[in-house]
VMD Tcl script that draws the C-alpha trace (Angstrom):
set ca {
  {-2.94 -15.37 -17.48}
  {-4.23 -13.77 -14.05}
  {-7.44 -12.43 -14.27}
  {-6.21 -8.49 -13.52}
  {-3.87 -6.09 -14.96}
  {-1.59 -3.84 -12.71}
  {-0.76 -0.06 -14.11}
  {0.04 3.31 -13.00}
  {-2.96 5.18 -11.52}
  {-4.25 7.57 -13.38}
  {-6.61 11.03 -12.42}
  {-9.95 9.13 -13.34}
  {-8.82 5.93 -10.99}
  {-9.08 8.17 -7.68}
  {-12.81 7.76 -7.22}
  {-12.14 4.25 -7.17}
  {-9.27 4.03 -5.65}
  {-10.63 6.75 -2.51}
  {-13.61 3.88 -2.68}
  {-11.40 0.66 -2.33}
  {-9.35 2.31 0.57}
  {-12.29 3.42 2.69}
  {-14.03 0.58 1.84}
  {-11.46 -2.04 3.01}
  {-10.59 0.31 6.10}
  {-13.73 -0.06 7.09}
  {-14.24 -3.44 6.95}
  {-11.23 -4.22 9.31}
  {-12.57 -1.32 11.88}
  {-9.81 0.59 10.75}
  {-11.62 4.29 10.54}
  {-10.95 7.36 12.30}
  {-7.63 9.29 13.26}
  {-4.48 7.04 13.45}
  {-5.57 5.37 10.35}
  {-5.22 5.88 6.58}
  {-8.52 6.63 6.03}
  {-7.99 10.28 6.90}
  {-5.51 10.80 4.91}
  {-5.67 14.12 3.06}
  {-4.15 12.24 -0.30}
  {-6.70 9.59 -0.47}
  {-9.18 11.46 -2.52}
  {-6.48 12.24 -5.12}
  {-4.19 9.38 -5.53}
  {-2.56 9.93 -8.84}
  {-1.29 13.30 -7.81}
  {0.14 12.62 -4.47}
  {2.10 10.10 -6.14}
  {3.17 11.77 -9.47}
  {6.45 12.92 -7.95}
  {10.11 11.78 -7.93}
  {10.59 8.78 -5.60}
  {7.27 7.48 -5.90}
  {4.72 5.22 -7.69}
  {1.11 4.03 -6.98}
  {-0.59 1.24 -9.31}
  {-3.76 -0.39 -9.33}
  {-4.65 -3.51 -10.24}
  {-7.86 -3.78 -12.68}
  {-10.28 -6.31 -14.27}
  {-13.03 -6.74 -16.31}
  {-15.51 -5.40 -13.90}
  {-12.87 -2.56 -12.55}
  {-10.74 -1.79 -9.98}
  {-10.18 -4.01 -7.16}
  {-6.89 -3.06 -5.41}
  {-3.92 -0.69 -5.14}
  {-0.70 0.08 -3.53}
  {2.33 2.01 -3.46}
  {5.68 3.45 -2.39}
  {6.35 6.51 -1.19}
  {9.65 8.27 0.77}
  {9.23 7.03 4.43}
  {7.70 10.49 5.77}
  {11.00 11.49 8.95}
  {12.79 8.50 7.07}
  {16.17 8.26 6.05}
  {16.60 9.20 2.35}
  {16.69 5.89 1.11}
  {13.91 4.49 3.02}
  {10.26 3.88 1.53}
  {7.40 3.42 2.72}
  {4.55 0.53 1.26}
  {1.64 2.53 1.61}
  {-2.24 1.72 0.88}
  {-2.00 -1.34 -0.08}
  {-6.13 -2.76 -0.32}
  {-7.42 -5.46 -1.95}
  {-11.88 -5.81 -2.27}
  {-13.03 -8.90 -1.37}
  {-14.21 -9.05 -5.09}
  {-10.04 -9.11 -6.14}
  {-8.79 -11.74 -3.52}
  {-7.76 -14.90 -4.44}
  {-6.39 -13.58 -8.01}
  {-3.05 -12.69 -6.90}
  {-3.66 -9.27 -7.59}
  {-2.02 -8.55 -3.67}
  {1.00 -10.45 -4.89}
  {1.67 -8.29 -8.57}
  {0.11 -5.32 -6.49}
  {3.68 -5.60 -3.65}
  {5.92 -7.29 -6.63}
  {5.19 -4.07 -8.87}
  {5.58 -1.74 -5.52}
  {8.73 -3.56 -4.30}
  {10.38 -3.19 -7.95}
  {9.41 0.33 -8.25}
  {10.95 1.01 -4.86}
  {14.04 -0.93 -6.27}
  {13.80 1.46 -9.21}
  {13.93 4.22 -7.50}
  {16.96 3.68 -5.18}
  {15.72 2.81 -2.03}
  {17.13 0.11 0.10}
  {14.80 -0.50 2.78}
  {10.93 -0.53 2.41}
  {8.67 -0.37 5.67}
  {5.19 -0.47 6.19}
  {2.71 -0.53 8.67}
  {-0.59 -3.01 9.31}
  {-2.98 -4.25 11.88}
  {-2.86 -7.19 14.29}
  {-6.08 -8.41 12.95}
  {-5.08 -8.39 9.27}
  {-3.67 -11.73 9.03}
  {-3.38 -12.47 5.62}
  {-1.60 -8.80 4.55}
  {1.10 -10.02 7.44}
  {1.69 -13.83 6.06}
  {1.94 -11.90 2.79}
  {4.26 -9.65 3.75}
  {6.15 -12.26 5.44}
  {6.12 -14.37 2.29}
  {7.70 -11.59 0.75}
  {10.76 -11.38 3.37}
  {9.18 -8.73 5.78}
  {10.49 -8.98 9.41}
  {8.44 -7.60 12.32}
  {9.83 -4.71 13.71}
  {8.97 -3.37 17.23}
  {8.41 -0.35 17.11}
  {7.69 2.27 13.97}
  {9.68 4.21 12.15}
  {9.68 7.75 10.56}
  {6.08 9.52 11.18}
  {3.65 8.50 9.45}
  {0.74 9.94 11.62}
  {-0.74 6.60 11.57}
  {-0.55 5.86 15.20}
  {-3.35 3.37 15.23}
  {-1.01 1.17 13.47}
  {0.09 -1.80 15.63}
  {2.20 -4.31 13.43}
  {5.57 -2.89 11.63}
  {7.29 -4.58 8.90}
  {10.69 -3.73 7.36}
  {12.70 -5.53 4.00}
  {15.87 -4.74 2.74}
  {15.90 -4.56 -1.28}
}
mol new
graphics top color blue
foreach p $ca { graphics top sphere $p radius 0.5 }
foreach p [lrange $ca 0 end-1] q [lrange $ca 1 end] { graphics top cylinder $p $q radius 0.2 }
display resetview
């Protein structure tokens, strides 16, 4: 038994959840415009991700919430195309698995949903979110897709489900 549980955000996760994001932005020098961190949904989670096509979990232990992640519509996407999107793990969670069940539960959803390609954008310097990703059956793209204002990006990733 892992030492987490992954669920649907709720309203009284987005403190925490606002917390983790920033928090593991920052520590990869990941702050500023071009990044996640300014994102406008970030300090409420559960309700930018309450709609059709989309799902957003969290994965929890005893002491609280250590990581999330999610899929969304791939913002000037095709239809079917999703996006992975905020996917943070605190140093506190790694080494559970709770990155694994957090993209297993994303990529299902996504599945779920209809979608038939998932893409998602990461940093050079985050090395172990890419050999996850890769584990996972990610290929490197070249360039991005859709528009996800997130133009400090530099690594793109794309799977078929």
């Amino acid at each position: 038994m892992p030492g987490f549980e992954i669920r649907r955000i709720s309203a009284d996760d987005d403190p925490m959840v606002a917390r983790i994001i920033r928090d593991v932005m920052t520590e990869f020098d990941a702050v500023g415009p071009g990044y996640s961190f300014v994102d406008p949904e970030v300090d409420a989670m559960s309700k930018h991700y309450a709609g059709p096509g989309s799902a957003f979990f969290v994965a929890e232990t005893d002491d609280g919430v250590v990581g999330c992640a999610g899929i969304a519509r791939l913002v000037g996407g095709e239809p079917d195309v999703c996006e992975l999107r905020k996917m943070y793990v605190l140093p506190a969670g790694r080494g559970l698995g709770a990155g694994r069940a957090l993209l297993e539960h994303s990529l299902r959803a996504a599945t779920e949903h209809g979608y038939r390609l998932c893409y998602l954008e990461t940093l050079g310097h985050m090395k172990q979110a890419q050999k996850l990703y890769e584990s996972y059956g990610f290929e490197r793209l070249e360039q991005p897709m859709g528009n996800t204002g997130h133009n400090s990006c530099d690594r793109y990733y794309a799977k078929r489900l």
